[in-house]
KOLLUMZA-87583 format. One record per residue: residue number from 1; z, y, x of N, C-alpha, C, O, CB in turn; chain; residue in three letters. Coordinates in steps of 0.1 Angstrom, whole numbers, plus 2048, in hexadecimal, padded with zeros to 3 digits. Last residue first. Glycine has a CB too. Example, Ala and Ser with C-alpha at 12.3 -4.5 7.8 and 13.67 -1.06 7.14 Angstrom:
<lolos>
resi=2&nzz=847&nyy=7EA&nxx=880&cazz=847&cayy=7F5&caxx=889&czz=84F&cyy=800&cxx=881&ozz=850&oyy=80B&oxx=886&cbzz=839&cbyy=7FA&cbxx=88D&chain=A&resn=ser
resi=1&nzz=84E&nyy=7C7&nxx=884&cazz=84E&cayy=7D3&caxx=87B&czz=84E&cyy=7DF&cxx=884&ozz=855&oyy=7DF&oxx=88E&cbzz=85A&cbyy=7D3&cbxx=871&chain=A&resn=ala
</lolos>
This chain:
<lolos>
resi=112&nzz=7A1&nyy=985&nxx=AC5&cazz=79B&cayy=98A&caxx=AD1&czz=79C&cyy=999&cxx=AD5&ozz=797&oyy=99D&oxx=ADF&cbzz=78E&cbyy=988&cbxx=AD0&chain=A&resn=unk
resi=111&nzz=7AF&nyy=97D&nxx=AAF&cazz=7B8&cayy=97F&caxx=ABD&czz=7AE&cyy=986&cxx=AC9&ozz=7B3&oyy=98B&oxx=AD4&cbzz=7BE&cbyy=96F&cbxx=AC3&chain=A&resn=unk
resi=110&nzz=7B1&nyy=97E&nxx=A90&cazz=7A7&cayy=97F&caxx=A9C&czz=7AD&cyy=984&cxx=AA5&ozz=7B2&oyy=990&oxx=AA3&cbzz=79A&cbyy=986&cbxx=A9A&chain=A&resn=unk
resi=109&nzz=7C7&nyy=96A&nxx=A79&cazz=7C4&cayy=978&caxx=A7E&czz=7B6&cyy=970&cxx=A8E&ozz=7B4&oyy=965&oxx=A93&cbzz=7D9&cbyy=984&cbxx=A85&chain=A&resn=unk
resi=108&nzz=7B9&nyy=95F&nxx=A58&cazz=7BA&cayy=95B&caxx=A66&czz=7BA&cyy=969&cxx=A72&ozz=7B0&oyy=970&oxx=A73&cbzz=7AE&cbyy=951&cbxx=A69&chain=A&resn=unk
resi=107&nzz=7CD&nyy=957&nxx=A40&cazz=7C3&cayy=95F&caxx=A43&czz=7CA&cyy=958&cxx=A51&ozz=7D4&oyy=952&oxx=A54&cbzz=7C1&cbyy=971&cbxx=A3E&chain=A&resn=unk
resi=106&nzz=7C6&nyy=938&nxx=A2E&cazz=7CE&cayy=940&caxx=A30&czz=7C4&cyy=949&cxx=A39&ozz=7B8&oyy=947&oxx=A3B&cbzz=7DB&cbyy=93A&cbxx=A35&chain=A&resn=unk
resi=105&nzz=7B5&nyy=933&nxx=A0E&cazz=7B6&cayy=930&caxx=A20&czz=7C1&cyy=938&cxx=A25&ozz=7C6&oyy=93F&oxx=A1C&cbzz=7A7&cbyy=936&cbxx=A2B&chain=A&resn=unk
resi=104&nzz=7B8&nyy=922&nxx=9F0&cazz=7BC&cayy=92F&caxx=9F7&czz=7BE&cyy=929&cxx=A04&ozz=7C4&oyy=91F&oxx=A07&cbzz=7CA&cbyy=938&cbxx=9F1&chain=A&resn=unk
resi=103&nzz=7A0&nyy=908&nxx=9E5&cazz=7AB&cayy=909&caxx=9EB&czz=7AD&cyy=917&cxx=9F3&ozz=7A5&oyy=919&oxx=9FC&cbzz=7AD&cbyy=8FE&cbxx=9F3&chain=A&resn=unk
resi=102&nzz=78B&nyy=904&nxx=9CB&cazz=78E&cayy=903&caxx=9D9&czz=79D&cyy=90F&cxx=9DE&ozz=7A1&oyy=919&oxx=9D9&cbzz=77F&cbyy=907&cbxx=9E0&chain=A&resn=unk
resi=101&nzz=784&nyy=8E9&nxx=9B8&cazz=794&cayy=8F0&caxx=9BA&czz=791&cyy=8F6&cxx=9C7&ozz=795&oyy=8EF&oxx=9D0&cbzz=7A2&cbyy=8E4&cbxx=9BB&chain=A&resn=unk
resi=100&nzz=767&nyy=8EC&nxx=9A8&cazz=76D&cayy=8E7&caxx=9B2&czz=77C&cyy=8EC&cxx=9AF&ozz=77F&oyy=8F2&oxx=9A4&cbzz=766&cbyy=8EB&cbxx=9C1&chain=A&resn=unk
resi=99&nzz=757&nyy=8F9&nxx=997&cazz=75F&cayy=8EB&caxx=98C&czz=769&cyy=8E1&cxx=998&ozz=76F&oyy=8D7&oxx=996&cbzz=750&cbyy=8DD&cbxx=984&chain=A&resn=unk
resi=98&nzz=760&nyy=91B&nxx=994&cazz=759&cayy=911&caxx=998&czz=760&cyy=906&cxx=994&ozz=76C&oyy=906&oxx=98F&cbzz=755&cbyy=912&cbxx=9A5&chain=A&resn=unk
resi=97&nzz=767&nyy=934&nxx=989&cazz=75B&cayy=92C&caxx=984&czz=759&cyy=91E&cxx=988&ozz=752&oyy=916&oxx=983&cbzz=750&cbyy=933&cbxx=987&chain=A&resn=unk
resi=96&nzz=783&nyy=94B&nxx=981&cazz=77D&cayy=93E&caxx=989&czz=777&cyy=939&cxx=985&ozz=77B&oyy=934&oxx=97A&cbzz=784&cbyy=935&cbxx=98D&chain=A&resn=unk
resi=95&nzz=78C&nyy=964&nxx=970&cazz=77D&cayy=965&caxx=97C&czz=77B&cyy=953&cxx=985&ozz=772&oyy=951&oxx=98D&cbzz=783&cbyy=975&cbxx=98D&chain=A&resn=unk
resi=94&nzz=79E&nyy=957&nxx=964&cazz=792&cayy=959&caxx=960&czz=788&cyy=95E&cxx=965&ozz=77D&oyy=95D&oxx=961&cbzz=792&cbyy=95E&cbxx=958&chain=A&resn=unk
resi=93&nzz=7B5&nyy=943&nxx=96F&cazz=7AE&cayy=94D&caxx=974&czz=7A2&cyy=94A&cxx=96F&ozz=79B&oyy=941&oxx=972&cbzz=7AD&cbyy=94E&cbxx=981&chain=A&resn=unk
resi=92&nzz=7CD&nyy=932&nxx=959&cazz=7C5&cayy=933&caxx=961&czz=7BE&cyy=93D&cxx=963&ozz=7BE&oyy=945&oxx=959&cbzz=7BF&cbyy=92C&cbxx=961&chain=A&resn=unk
resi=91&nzz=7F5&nyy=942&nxx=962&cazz=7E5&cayy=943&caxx=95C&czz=7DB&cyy=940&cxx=963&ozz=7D9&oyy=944&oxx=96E&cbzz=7E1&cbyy=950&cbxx=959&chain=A&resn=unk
resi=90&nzz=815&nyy=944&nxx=966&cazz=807&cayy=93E&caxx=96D&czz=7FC&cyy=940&cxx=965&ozz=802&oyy=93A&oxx=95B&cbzz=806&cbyy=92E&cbxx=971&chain=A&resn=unk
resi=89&nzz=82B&nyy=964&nxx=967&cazz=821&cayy=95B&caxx=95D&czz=818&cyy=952&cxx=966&ozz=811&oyy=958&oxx=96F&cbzz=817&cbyy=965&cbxx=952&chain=A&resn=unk
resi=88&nzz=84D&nyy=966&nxx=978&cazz=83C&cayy=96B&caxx=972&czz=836&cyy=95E&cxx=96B&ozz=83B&oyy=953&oxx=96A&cbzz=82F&cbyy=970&cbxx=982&chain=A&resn=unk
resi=87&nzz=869&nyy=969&nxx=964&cazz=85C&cayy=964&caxx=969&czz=854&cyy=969&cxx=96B&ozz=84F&oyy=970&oxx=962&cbzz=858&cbyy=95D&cbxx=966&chain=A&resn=unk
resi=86&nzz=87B&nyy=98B&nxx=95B&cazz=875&cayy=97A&caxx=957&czz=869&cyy=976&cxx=967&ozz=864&oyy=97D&oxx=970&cbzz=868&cbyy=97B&cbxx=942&chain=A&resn=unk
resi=85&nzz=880&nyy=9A1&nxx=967&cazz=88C&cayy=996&caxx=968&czz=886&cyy=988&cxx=968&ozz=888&oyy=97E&oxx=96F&cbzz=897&cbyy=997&cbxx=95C&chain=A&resn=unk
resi=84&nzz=873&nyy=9B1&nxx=945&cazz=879&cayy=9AE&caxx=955&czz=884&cyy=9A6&cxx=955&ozz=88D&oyy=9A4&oxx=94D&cbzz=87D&cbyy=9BC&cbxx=95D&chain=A&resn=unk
resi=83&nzz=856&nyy=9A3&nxx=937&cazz=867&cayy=9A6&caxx=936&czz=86C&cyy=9A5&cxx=945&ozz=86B&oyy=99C&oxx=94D&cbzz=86F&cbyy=999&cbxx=92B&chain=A&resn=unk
resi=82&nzz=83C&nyy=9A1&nxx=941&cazz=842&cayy=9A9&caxx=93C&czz=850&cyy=9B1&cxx=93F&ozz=853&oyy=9BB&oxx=945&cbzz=842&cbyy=9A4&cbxx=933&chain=A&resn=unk
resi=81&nzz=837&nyy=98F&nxx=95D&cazz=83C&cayy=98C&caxx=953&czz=844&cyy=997&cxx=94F&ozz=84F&oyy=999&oxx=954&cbzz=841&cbyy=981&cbxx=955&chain=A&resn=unk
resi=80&nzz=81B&nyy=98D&nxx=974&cazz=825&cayy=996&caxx=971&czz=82B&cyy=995&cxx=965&ozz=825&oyy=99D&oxx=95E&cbzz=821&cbyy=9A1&cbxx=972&chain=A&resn=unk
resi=79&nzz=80B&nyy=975&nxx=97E&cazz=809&cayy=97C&caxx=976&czz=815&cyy=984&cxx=975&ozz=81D&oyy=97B&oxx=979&cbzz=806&cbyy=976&cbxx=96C&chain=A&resn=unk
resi=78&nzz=7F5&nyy=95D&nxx=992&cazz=802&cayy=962&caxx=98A&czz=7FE&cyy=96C&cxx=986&ozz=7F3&oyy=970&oxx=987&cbzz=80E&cbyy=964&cbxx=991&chain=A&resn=unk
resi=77&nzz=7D8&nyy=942&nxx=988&cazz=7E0&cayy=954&caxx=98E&czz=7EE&cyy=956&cxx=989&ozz=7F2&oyy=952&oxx=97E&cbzz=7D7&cbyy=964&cbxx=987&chain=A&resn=unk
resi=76&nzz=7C7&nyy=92A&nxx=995&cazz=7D0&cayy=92E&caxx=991&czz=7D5&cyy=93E&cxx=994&ozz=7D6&oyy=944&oxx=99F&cbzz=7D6&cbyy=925&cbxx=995&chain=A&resn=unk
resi=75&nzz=7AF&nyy=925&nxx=9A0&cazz=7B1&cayy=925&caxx=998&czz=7B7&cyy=926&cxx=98B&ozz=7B3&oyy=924&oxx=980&cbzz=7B0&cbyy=924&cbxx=999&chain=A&resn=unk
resi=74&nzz=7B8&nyy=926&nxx=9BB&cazz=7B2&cayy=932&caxx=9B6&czz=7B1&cyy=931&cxx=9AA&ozz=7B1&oyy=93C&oxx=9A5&cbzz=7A6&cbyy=935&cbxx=9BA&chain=A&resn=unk
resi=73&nzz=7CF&nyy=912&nxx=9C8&cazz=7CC&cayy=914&caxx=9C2&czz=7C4&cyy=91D&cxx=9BE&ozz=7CE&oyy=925&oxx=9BA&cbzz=7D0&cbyy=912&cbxx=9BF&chain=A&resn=unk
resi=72&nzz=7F0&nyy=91B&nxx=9D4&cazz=7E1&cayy=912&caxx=9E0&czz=7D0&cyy=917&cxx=9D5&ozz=7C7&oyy=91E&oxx=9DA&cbzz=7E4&cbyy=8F4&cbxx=9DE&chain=A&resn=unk
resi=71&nzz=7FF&nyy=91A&nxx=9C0&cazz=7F9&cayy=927&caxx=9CF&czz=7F2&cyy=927&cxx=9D5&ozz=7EC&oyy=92F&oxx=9DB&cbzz=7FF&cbyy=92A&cbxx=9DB&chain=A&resn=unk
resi=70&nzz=801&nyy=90A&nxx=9B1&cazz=7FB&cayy=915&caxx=9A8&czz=7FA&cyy=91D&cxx=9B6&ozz=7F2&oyy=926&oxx=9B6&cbzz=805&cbyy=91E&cbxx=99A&chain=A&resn=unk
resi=69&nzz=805&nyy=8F2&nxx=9C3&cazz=7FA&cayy=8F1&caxx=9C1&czz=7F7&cyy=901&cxx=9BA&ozz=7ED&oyy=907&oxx=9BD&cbzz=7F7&cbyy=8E4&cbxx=9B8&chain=A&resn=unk
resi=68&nzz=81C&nyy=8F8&nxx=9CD&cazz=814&cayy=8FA&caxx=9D7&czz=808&cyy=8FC&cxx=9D1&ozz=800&oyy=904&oxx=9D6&cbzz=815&cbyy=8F1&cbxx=9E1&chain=A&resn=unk
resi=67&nzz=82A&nyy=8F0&nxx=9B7&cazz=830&cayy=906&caxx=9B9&czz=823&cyy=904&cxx=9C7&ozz=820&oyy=90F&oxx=9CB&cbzz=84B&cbyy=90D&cbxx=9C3&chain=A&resn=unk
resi=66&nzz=82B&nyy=8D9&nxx=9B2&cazz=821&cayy=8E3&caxx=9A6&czz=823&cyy=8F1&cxx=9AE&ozz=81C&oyy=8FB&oxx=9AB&cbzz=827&cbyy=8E5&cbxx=992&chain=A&resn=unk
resi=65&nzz=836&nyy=8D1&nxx=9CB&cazz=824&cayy=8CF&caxx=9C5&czz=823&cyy=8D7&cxx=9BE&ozz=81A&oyy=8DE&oxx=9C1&cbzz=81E&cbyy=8C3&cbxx=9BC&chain=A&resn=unk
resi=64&nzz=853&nyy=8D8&nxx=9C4&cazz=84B&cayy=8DD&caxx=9CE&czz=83A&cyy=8D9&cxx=9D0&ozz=833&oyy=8DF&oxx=9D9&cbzz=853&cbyy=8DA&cbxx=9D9&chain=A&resn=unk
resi=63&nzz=851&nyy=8C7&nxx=9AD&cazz=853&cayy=8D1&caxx=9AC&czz=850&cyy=8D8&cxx=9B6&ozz=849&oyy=8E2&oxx=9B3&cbzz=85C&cbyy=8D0&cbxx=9AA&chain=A&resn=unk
resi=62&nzz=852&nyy=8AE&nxx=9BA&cazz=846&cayy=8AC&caxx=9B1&czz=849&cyy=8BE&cxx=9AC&ozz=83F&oyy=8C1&oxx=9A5&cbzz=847&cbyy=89D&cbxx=9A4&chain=A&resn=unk
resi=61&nzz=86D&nyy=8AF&nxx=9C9&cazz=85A&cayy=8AF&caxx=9CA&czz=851&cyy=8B0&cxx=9C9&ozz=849&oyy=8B2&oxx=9D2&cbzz=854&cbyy=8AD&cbxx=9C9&chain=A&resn=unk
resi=60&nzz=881&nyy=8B0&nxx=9B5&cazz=879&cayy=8BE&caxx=9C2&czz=86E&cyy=8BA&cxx=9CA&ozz=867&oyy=8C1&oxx=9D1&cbzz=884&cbyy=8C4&cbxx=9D1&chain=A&resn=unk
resi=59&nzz=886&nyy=8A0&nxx=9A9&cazz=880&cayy=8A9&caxx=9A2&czz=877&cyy=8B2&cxx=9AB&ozz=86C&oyy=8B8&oxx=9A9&cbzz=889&cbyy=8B0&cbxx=99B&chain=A&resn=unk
resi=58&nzz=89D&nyy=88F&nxx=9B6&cazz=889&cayy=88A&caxx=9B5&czz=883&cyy=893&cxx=9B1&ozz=878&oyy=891&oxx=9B5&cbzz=882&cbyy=87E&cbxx=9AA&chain=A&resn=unk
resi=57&nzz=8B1&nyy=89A&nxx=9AB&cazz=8AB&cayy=89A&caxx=9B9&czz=89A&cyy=89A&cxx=9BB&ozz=891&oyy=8A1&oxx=9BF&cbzz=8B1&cbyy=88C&cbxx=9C0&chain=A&resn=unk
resi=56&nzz=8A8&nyy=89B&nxx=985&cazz=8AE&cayy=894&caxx=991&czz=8A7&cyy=89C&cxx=99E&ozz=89D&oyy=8A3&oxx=99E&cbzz=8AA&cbyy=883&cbxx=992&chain=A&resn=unk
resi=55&nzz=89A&nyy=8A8&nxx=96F&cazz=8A5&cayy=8AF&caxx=97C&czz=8AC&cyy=8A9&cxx=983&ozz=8B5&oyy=8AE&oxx=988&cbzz=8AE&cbyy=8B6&cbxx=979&chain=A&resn=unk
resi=54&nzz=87F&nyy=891&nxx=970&cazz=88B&cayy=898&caxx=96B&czz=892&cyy=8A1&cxx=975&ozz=890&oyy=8A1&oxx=981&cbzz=895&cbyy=88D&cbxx=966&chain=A&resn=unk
resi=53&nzz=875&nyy=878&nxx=977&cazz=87E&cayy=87F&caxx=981&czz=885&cyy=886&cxx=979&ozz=891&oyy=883&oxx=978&cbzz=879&cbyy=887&cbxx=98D&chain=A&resn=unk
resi=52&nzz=86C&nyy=86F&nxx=958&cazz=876&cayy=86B&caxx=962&czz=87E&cyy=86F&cxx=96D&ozz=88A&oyy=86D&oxx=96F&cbzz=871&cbyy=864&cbxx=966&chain=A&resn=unk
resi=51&nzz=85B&nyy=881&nxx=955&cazz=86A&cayy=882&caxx=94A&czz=871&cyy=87F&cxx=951&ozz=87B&oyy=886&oxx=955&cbzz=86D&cbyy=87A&cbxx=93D&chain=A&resn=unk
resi=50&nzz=848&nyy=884&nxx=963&cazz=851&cayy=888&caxx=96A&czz=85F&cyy=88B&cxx=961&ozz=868&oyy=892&oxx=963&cbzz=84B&cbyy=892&cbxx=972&chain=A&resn=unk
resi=49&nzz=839&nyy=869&nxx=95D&cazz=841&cayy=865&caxx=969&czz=847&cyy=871&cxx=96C&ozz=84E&oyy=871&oxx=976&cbzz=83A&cbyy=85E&cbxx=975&chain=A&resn=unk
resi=48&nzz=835&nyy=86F&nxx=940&cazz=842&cayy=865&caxx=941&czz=844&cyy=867&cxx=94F&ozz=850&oyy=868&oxx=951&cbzz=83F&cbyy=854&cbxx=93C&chain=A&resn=unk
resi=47&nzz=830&nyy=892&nxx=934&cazz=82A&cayy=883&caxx=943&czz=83A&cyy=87B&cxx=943&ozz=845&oyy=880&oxx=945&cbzz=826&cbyy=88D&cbxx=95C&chain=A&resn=unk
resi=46&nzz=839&nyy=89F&nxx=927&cazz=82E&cayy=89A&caxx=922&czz=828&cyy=894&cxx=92D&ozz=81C&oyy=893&oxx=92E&cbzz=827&cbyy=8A3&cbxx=91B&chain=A&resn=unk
resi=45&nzz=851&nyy=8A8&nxx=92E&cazz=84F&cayy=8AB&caxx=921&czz=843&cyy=89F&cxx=91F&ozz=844&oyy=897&oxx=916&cbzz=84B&cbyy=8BC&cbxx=91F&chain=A&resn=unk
resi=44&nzz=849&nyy=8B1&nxx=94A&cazz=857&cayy=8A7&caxx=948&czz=857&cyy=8A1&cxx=937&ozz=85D&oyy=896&oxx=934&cbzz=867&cbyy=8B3&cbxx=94B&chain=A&resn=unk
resi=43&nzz=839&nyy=8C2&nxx=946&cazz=835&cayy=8B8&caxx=94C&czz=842&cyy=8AC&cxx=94B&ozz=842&oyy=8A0&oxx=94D&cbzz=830&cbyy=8BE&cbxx=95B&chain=A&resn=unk
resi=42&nzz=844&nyy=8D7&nxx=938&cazz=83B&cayy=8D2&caxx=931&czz=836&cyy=8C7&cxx=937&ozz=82E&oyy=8C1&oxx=930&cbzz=832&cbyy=8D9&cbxx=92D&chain=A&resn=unk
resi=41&nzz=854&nyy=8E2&nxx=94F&cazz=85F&cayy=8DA&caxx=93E&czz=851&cyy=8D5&cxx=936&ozz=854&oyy=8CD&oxx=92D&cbzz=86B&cbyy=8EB&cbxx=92F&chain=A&resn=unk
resi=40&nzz=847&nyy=8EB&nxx=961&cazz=853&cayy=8E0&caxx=965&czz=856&cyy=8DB&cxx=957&ozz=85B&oyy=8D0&oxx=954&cbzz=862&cbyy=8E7&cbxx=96D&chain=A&resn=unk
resi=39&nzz=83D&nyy=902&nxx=952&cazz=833&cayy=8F7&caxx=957&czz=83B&cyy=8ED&cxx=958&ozz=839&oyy=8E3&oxx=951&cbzz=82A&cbyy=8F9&cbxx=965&chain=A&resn=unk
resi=38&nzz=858&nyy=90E&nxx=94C&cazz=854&cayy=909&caxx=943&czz=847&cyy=8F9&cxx=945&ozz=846&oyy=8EF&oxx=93F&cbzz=851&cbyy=915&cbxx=93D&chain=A&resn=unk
resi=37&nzz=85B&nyy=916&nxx=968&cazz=861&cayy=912&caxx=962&czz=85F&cyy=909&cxx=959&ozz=862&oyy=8FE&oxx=95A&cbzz=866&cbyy=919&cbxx=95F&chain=A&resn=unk
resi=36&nzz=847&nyy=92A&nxx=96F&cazz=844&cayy=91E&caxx=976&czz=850&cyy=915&cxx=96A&ozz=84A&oyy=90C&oxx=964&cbzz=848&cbyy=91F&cbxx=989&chain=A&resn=unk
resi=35&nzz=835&nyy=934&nxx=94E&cazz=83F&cayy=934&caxx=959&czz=83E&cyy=926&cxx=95F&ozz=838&oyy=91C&oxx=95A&cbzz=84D&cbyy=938&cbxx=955&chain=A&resn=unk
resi=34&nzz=814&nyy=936&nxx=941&cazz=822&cayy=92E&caxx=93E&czz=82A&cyy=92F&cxx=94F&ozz=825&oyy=92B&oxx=959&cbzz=81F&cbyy=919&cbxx=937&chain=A&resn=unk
resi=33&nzz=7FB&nyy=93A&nxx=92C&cazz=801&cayy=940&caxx=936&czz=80D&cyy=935&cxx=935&ozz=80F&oyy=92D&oxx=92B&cbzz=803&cbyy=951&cbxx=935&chain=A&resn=unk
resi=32&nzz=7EA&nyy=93C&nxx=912&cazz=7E1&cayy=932&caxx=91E&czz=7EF&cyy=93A&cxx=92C&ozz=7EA&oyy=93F&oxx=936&cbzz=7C7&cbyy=93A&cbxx=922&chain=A&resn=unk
resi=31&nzz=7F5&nyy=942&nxx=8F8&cazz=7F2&cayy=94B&caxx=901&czz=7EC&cyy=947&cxx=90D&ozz=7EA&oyy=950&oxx=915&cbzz=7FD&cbyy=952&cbxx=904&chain=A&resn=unk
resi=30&nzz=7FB&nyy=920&nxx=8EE&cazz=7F2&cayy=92E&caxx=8E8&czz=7ED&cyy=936&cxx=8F2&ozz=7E1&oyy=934&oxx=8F6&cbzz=7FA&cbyy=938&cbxx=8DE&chain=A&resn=unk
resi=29&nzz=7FE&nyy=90C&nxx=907&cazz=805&cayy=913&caxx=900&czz=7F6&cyy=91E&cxx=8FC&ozz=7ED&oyy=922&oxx=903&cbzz=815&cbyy=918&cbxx=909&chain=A&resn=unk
resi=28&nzz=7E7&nyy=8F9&nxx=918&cazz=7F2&cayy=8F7&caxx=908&czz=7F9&cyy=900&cxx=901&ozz=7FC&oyy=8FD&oxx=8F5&cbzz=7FE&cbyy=8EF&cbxx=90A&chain=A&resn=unk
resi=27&nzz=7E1&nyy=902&nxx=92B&cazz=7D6&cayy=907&caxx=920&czz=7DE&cyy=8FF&cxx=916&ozz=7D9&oyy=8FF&oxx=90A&cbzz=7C4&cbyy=902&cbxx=922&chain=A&resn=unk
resi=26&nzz=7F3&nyy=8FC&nxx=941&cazz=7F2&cayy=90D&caxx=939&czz=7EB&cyy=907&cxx=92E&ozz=7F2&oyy=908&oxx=924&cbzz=7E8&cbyy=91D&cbxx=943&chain=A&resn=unk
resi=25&nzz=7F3&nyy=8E0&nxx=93C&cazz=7FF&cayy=8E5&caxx=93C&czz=7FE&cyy=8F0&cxx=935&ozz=803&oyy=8F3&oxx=92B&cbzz=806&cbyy=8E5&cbxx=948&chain=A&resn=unk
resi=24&nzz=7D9&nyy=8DB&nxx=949&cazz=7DB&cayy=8D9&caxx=939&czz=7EA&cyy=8DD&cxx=939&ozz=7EC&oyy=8DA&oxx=92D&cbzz=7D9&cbyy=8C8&cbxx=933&chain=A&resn=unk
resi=23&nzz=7DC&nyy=8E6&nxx=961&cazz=7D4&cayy=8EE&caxx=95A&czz=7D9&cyy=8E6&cxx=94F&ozz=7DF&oyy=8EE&oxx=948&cbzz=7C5&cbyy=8F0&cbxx=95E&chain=A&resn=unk
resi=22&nzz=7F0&nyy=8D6&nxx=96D&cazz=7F6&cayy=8E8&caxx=96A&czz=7EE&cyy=8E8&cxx=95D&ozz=7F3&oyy=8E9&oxx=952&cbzz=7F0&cbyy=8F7&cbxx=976&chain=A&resn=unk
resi=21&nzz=7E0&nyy=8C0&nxx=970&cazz=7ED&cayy=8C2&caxx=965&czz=7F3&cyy=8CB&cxx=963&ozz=7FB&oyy=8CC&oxx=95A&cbzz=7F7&cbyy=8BB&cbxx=966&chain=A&resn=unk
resi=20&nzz=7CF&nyy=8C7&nxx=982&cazz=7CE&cayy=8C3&caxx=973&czz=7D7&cyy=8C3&cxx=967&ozz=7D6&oyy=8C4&oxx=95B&cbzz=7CC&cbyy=8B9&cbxx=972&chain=A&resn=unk
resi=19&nzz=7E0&nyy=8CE&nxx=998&cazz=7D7&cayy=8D6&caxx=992&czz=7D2&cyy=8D4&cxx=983&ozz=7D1&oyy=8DD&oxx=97A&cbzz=7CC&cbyy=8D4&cbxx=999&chain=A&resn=unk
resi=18&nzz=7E6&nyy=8B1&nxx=99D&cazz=7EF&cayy=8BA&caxx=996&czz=7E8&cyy=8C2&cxx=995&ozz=7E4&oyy=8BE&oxx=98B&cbzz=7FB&cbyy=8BE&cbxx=99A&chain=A&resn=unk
resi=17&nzz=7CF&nyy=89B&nxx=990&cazz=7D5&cayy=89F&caxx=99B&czz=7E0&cyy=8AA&cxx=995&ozz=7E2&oyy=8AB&oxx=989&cbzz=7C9&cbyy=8A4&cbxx=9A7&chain=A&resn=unk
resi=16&nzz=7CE&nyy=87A&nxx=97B&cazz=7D0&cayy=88B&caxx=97D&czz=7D5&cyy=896&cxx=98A&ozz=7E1&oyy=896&oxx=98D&cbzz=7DB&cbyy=88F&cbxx=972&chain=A&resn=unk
resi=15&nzz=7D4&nyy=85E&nxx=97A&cazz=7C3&cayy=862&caxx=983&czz=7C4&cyy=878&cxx=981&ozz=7BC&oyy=881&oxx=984&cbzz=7AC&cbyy=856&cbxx=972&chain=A&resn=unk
resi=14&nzz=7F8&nyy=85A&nxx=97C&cazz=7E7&cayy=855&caxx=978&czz=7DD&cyy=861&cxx=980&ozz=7DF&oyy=869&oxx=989&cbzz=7E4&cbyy=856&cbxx=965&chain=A&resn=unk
resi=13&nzz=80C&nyy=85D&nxx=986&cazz=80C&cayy=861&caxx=978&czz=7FF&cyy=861&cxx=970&ozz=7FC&oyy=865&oxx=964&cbzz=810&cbyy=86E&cbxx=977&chain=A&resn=unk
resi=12&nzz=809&nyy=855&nxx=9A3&cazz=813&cayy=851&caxx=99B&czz=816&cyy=850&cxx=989&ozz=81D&oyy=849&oxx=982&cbzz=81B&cbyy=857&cbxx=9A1&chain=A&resn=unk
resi=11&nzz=7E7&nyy=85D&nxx=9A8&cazz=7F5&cayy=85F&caxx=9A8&czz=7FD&cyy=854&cxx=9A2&ozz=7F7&oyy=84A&oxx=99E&cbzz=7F8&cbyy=86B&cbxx=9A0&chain=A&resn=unk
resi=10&nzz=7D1&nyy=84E&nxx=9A6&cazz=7D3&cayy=855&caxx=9AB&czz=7DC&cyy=858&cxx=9B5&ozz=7DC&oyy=857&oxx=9C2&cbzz=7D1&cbyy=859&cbxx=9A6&chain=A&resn=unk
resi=9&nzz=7CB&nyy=82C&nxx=99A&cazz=7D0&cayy=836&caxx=99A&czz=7CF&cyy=83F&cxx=9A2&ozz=7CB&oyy=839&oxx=9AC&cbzz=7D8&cbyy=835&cbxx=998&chain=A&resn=unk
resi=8&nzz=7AD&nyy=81C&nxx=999&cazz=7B6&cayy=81A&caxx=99C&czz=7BC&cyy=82C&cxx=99C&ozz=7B4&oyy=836&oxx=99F&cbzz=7B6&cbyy=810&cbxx=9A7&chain=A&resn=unk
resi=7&nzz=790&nyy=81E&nxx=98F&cazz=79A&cayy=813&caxx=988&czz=7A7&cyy=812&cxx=98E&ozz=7AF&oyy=809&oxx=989&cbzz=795&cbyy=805&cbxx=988&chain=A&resn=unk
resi=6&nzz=77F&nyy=82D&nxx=9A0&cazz=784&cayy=830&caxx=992&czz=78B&cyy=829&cxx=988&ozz=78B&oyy=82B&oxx=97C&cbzz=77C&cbyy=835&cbxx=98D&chain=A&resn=unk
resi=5&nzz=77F&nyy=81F&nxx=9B8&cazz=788&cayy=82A&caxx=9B4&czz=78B&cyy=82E&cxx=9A7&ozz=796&oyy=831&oxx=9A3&cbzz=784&cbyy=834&cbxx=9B8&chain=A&resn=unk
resi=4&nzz=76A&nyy=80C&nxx=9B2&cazz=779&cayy=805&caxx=9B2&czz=783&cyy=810&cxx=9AF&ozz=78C&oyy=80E&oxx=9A7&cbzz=77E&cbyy=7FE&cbxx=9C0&chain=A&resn=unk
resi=3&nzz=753&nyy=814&nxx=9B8&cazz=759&cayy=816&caxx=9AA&czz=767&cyy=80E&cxx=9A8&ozz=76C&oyy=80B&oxx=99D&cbzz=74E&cbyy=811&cbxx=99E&chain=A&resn=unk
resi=2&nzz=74C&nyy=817&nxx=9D2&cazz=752&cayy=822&caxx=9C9&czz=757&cyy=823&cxx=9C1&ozz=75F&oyy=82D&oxx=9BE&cbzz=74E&cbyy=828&cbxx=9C5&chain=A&resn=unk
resi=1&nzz=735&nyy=800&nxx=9CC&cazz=73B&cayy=809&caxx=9D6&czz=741&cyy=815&cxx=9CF&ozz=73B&oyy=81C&oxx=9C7&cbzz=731&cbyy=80E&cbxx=9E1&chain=A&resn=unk
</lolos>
């Protein structure tokens, strides 16, 4: 029971959710930070399935995932990028401990 899951794929690009692939995305470059931009050029760089979309059409997909997952995410933070004009920075969040992903709620107003 169960163990069928872990022989079959996830995704399309295998058993990594996108969360996973931000996080090895930041903790590749020296400074652990990297624009949304660049996350897009290291996953195209180093996942055959998104060399493939590429800046095709197809791109805005899997592109609108990573811009949901670094917001959805706590384990993710932006950052204010120096040079003006530029990007902000994603960085993982060094106040996050837990080995879950839990997910930003949105706020709920009280109508009573």
């Amino acid at each position: 029971t169960g163990t069928r899951k872990n022989f079959t794929r996830r995704n399309a690009w295998g058993n990594w959710s996108y969360a996973d692939i931000i996080t090895k995305a930041i903790n590749s470059t020296p400074n652990k930070r990297m624009t949304l931009s660049e996350i897009y050029n290291w996953m195209m760089q180093n996942i055959p399935f998104f060399k493939e979309k590429g800046e095709t059409n197809s791109s805005a997909g899997w592109k609108n995932s990573i811009r949901h997952n670094l917001s959805l995410h706590s384990c993710f933070m932006k950052v204010q990028n120096e040079s003006t004009g530029k990007s902000s920075w994603w960085m993982l969040n060094p106040d996050y401990k837990s080995s879950k992903l839990p997910r930003r709620r949105a706020a709920t107003m009280d109508v009573s």
